[in-house]
C-alpha positions as CSV (number, residue, x, y, z in Angstrom):
1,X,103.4,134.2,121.1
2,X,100.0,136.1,121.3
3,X,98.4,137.7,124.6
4,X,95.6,135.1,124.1
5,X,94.7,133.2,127.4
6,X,95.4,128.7,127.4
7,X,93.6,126.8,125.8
8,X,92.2,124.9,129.2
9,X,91.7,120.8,128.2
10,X,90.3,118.1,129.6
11,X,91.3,114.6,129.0
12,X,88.3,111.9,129.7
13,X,89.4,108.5,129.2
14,X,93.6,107.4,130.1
15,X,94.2,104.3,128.1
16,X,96.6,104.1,125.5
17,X,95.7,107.3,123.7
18,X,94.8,109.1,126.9
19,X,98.2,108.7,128.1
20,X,99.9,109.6,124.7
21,X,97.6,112.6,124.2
22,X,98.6,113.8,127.8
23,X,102.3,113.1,127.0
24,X,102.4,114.8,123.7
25,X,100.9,118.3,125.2
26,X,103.2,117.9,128.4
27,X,106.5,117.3,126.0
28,X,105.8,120.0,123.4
29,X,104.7,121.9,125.7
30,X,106.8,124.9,124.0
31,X,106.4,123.5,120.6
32,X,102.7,123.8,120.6
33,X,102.8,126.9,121.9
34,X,104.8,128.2,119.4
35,X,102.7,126.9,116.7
36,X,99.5,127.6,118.6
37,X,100.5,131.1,119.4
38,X,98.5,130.1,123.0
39,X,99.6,127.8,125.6
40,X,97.9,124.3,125.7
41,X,97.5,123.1,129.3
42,X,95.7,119.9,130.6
43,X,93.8,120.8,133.6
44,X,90.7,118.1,134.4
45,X,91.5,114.6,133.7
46,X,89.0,112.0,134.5
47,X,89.7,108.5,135.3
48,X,87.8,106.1,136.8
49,X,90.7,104.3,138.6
50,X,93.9,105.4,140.4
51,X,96.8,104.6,138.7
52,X,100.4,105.2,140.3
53,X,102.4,105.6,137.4
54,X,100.2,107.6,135.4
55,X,101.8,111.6,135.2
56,X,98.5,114.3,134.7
57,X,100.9,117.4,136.2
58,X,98.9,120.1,138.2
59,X,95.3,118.9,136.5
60,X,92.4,117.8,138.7
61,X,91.2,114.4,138.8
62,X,87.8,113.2,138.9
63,X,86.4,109.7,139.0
64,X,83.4,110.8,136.9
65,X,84.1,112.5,133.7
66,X,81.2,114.1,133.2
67,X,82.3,116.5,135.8
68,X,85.1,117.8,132.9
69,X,82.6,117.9,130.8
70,X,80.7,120.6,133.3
71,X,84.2,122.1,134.7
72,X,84.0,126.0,133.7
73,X,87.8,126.0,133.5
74,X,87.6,124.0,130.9
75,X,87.2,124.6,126.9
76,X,88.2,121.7,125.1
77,X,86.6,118.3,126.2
78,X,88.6,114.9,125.0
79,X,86.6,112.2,125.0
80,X,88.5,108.8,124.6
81,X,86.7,106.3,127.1
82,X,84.7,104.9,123.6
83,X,81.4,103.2,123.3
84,X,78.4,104.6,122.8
85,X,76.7,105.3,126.3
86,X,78.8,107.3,128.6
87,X,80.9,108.8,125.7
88,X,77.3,109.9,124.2
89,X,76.1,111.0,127.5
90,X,79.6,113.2,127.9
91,X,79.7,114.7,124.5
92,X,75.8,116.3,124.9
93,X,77.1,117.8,128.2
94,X,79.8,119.3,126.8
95,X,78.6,121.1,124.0
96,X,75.7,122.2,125.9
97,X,78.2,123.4,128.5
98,X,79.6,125.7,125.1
99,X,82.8,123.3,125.0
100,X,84.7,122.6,122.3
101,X,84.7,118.8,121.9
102,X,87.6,116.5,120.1
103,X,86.8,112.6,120.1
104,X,88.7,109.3,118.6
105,X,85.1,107.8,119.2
106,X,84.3,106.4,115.4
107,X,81.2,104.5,116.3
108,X,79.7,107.2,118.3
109,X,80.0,109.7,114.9
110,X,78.7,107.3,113.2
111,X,76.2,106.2,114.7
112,X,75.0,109.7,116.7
113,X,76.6,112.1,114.8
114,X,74.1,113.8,113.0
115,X,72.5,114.5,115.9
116,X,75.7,115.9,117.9
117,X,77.4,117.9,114.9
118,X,73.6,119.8,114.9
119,X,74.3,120.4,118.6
120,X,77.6,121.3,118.2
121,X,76.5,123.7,115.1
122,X,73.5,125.4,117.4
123,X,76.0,125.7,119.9
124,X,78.3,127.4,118.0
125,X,81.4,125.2,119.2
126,X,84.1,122.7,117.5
127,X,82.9,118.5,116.9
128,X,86.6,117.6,115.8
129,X,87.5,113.5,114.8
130,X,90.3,113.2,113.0
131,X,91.3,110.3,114.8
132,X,87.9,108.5,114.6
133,X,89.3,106.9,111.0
134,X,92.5,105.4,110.3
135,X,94.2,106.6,113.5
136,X,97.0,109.0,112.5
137,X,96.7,109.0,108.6
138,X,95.2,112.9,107.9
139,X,92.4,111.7,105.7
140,X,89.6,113.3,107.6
141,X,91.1,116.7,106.8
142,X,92.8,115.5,103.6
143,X,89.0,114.7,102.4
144,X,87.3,118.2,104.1
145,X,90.1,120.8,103.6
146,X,92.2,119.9,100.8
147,X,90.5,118.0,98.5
148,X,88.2,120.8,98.7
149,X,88.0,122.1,95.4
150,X,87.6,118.7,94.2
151,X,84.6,116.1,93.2
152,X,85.3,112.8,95.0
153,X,84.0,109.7,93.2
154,X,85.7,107.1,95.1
155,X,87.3,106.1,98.6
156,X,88.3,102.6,99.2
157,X,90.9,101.4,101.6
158,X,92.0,99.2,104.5
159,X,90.5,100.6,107.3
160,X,91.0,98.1,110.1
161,X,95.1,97.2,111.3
162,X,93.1,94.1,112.7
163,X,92.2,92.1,109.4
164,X,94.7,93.9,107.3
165,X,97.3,91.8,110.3
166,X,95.0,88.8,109.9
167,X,95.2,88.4,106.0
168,X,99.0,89.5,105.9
169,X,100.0,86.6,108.0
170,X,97.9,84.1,106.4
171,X,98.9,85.2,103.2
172,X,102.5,85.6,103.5
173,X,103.0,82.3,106.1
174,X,100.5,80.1,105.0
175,X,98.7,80.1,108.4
176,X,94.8,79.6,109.7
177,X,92.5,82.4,110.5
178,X,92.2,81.5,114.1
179,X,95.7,80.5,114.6
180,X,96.7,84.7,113.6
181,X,93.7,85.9,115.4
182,X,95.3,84.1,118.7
183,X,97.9,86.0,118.1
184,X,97.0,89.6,117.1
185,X,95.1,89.4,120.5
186,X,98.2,88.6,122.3
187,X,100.0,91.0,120.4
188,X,97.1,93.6,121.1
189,X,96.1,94.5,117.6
190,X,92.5,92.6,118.4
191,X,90.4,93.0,121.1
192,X,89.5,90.0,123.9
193,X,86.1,90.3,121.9
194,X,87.4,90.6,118.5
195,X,84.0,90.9,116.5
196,X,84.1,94.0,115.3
197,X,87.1,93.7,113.7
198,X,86.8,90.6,112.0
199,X,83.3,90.9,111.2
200,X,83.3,94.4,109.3
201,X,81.9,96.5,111.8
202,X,84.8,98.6,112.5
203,X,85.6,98.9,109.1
204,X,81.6,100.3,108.5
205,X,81.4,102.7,111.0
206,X,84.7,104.0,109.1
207,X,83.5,103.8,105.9
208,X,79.9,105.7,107.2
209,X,82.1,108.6,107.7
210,X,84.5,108.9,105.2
211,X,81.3,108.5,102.8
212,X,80.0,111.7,104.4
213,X,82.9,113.7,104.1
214,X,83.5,112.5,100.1
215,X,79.7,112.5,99.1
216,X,77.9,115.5,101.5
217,X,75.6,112.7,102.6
218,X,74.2,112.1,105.9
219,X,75.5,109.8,108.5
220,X,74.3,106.8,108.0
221,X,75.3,103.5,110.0
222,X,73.1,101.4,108.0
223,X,73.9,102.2,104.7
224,X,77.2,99.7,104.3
225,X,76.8,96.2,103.1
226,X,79.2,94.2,105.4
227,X,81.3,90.9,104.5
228,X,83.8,90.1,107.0
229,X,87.1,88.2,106.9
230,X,86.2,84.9,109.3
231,X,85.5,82.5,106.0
232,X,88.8,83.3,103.8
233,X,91.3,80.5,104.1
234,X,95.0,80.2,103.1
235,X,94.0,78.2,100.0
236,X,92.1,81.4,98.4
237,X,95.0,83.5,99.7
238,X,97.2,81.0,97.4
239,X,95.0,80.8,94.4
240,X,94.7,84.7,94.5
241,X,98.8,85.1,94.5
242,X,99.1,82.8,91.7
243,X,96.3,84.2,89.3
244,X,98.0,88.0,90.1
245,X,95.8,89.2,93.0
246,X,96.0,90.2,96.9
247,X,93.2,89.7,98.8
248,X,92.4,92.7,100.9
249,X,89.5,93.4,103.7
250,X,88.2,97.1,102.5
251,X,85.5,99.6,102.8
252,X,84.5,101.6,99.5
253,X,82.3,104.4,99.0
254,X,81.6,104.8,95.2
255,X,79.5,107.7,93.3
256,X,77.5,105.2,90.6
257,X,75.2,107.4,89.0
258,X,73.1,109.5,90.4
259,X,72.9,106.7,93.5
260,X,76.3,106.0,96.3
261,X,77.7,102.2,96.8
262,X,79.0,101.7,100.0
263,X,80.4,98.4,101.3
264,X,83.0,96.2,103.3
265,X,83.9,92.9,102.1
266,X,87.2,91.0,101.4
267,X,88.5,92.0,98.0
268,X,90.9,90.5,95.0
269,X,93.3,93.4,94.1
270,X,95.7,93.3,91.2
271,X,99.1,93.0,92.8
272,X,99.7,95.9,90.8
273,X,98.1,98.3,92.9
274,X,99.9,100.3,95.9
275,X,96.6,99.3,97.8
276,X,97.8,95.6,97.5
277,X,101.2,96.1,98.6
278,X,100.0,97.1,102.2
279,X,100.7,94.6,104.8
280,X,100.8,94.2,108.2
281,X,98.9,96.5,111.4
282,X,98.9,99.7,108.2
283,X,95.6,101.5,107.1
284,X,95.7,102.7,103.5
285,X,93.0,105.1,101.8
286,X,92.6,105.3,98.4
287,X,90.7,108.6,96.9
288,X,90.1,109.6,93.9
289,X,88.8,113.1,92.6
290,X,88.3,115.1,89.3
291,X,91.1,117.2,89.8
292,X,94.0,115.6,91.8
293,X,93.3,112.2,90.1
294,X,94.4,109.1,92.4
295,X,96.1,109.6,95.9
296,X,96.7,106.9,98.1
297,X,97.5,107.9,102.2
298,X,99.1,105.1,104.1
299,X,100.1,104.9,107.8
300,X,99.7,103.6,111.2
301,X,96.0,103.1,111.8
302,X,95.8,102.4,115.1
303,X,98.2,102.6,118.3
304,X,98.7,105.2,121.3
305,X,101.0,107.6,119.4
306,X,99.5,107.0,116.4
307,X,96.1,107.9,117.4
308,X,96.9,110.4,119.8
309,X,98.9,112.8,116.9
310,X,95.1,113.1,115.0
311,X,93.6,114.0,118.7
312,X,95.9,116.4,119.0
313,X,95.7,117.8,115.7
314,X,92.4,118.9,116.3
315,X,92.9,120.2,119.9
316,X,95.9,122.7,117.5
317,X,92.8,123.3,115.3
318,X,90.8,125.0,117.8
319,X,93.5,126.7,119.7
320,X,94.2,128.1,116.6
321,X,90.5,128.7,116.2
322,X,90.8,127.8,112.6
323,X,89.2,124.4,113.0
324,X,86.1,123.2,111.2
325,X,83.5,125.3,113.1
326,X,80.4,124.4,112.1
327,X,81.2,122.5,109.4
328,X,83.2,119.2,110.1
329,X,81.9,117.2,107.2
330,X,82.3,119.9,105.1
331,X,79.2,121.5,105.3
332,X,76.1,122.3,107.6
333,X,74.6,119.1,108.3
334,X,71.0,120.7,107.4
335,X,72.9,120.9,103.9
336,X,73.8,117.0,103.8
337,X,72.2,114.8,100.9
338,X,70.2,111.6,101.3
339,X,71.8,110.4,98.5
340,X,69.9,106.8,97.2
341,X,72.5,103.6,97.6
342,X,72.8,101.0,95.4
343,X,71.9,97.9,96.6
344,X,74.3,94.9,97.2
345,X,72.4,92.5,94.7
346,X,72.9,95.5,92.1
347,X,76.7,96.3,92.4
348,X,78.6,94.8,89.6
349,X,82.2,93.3,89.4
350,X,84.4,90.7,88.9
351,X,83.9,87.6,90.8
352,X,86.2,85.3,91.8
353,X,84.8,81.5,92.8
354,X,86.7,78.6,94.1
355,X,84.7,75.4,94.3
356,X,85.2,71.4,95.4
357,X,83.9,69.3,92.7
358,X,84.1,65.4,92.1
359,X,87.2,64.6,89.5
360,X,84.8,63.1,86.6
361,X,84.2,63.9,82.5
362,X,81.8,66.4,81.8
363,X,81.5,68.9,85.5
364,X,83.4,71.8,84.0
365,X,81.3,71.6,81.4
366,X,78.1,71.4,83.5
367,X,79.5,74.1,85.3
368,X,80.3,76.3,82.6
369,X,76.8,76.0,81.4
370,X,75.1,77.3,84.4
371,X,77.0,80.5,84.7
372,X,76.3,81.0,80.7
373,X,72.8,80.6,81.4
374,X,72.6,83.7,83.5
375,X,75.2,85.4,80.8
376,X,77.6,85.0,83.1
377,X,81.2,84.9,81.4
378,X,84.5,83.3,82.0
379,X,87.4,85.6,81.9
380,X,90.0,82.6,83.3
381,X,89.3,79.1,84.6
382,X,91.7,77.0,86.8
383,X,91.6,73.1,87.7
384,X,94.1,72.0,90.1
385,X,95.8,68.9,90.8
386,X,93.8,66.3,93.1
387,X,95.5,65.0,96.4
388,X,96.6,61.9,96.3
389,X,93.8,59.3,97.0
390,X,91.0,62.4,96.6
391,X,88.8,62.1,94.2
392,X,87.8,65.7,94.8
393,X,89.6,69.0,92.9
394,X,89.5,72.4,93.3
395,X,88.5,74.3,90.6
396,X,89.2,78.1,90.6
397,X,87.0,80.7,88.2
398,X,87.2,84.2,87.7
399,X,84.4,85.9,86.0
400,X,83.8,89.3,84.3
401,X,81.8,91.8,85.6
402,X,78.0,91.3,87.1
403,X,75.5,92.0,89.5
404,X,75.6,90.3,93.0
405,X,72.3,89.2,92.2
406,X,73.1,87.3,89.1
407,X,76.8,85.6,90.6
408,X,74.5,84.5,93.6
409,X,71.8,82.9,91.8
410,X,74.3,80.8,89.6
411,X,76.1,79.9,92.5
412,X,73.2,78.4,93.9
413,X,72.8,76.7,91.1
414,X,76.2,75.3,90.6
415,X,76.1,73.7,94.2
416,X,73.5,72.3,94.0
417,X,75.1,70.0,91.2
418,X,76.0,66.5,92.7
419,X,79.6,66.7,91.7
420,X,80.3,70.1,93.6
421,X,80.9,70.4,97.2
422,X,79.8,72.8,99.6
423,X,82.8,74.2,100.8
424,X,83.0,76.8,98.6
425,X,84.2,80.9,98.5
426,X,82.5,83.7,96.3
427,X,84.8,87.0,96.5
428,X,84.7,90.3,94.6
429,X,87.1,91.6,92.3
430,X,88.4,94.9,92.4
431,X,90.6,96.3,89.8
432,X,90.3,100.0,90.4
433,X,90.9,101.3,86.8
């Protein structure tokens, strides 16, 4: 131990990773301090309700956290109540106060956080978020600290335990998307309001930030294209098992050029991938740089414990005072790039296409013709079975690499044929090589 004073915390927020944040400092207590070479106390909690069973030791509580934030006996300010109002609101005041701040909040980074890193920078204290992205995998630091000395050109992964949940079950077990939904709400993995889970948000405001930390670029919540996961069925899950592929929700960040991709859709991966082998509530994140080649990080991406371990990472960061200072992406954010991005119509790949067509002489080849008029090539082409009495069958197509733009416009074209139904499903490929 050193004769430095505690580090003097205050915890705003007491949900799940509240409480396990609060439990890991009071059970390690001599751990930490050990590692720390300072004691870590938590002395200002703020909570807007009493709760009986909740343990905050000798630390004050206060119904309105933005009196933590203005405490003077506190340095390090924890916000976990989320959104993007009061959380806002409670960050400003704390840096301005000259606190340290760590937050879990991803959609506050991503969406303010050029504006509060500058704060924090002029203010000369700590912006930490390690757990703002894939809970309690290290990738925030992995990215920043020691895949320093490398040049990033790609970082793709499953980002949200929601969909990942969602698309394991229906894959595996042959259920329907609302059916798994239903229960990753009772189970707790999805919200009440599960939008942003299912619809890519989540996975965007992830992917705004990672893209920062890999690229230099400047926050930007706009920048993703988003796809979400509502509109995949069991049958494409089956049709991508058989033909070799997984299909995974993901985020990717991609250097192409002298320009930056950045998207969230659903995704055929070759089952020969470790990216396509991850099932269940997991996160994985996929990097690759010039000098370490491929790495792949895999863990629990959400959860109390989970989530908390990254919070308190950082909090050991700055009682070490060897955190990011004033550079938490990296670099200064007056040194960040506006990088140009590639527009979705321009981003090539792979396609796969599963269509409905009537069972009669001559539609594959009618087909086949309109995606050769846009130079559009087959790289396999499946016709199942029709049910019995239907005169309709699937027909399942994947294609080799072209623009979003160009798959689109044939699609169009292709429906509108009389034979083919509209229930139809146009997903990317992505082998990775």
């Amino acid at each position: 131990m050193t004769d430095l004073a505690p580090l003097r915390i205050g915890i705003c927020g007491v949900g799940t990773v509240g409480l396990a944040t609060i439990s890991i400092l009071q059970n390690q207590l001599s751990l930490l301090a050990a590692r720390c070479g300072r004691e870590l106390c938590v002395t200002h909690v703020g909570a807007r309700r009493d709760h009986s069973d909740h343990l905050y030791g000798d630390a004050i509580i206060s119904r309105d956290v933005m009196d933590v934030a203005r405490d003077p006996k506190v340095d390090v300010v924890v916000e976990l109540i989320g959104g993007t109002t009061v959380a806002l609101e409670l960050v400003k005041v704390a840096i301005e106060q000259g606190k340290h701040v760590v937050t879990a909040n991803k959609a506050l980074i991503a969406e303010h956080g050029n504006q509060l890193l500058a704060l924090a920078e002029a203010s000369g204290v700590h912006l930490c978020f390690e757990a703002a992205v894939a809970g309690g995998i290290p990738v925030i630091k992995s990215l920043r600290e020691a895949l320093a000395g490398n040049v990033v050109s790609e970082v793709a992964g499953i980002i949200n335990g929601t969909g990942n949940f969602i698309l394991t079950e229906m894959s595996n077990k042959g259920r329907a998307f609302e059916d798994v939904l239903s229960e990753a709400q009772s189970l707790g993995y999805a919200e009440a309001d599960p939008t942003f889970d299912i619809d890519g948000t989540d996975a965007a405001h992830k992917l705004v930030i990672l893209a920062s930390l890999a690229f230099g670029v400047p926050l930007s919540i706009d920048a993703p294209a988003k796809e979400g996961i509502q509109n995949i069925t069991p049958e494409d899950l089956d049709y991508a098992k058989a033909l070799g592929y997984r299909v995974k929700h993901l985020g990717i960040a991609r250097r192409s050029g002298s320009r930056i991709e950045m998207r969230v859709h659903p995704t055929l991966i070759p089952e020969s991938k470790q990216l396509a082998g991850v099932d269940g509530v997991l996160n994985a994140i996929m990097l690759k740089a010039d000098a370490v080649g491929e790495l792949l990080l895999v863990g629990p991406g959400a959860g109390g414990a989970a989530t908390a371990s990254s919070v308190c990472s950082d909090i050991i960061d700055i009682a070490r005072e060897c955190g990011p200072g004033a550079r938490p992406l990296g670099i200064p954010v007056a040194e960040l790039n506006a990088v140009p991005l590639t527009p979705w119509e321009e981003v090539s790949s792979e396609w796969y296409l599963r269509l409905h067509v009537t069972d009669r002489p001559g539609v594959m080849s009618d087909i086949t013709q309109k995606l050769a008029a846009r130079g559009i090539s087959i790289e396999s082409l499946v016709q199942k079975a029709a049910k019995a009495g239907d005169t309709n069958v699937p027909i399942v197509i994947l294609t080799h690499a072209v623009p979003a733009s160009l798959i689109t416009d044939a699609v169009k074209a292709v429906v509108a044929l009389e034979e083919v139904q509209s229930d139809m499903a146009l997903i990317r490929v992505e082998t990775f090589d």
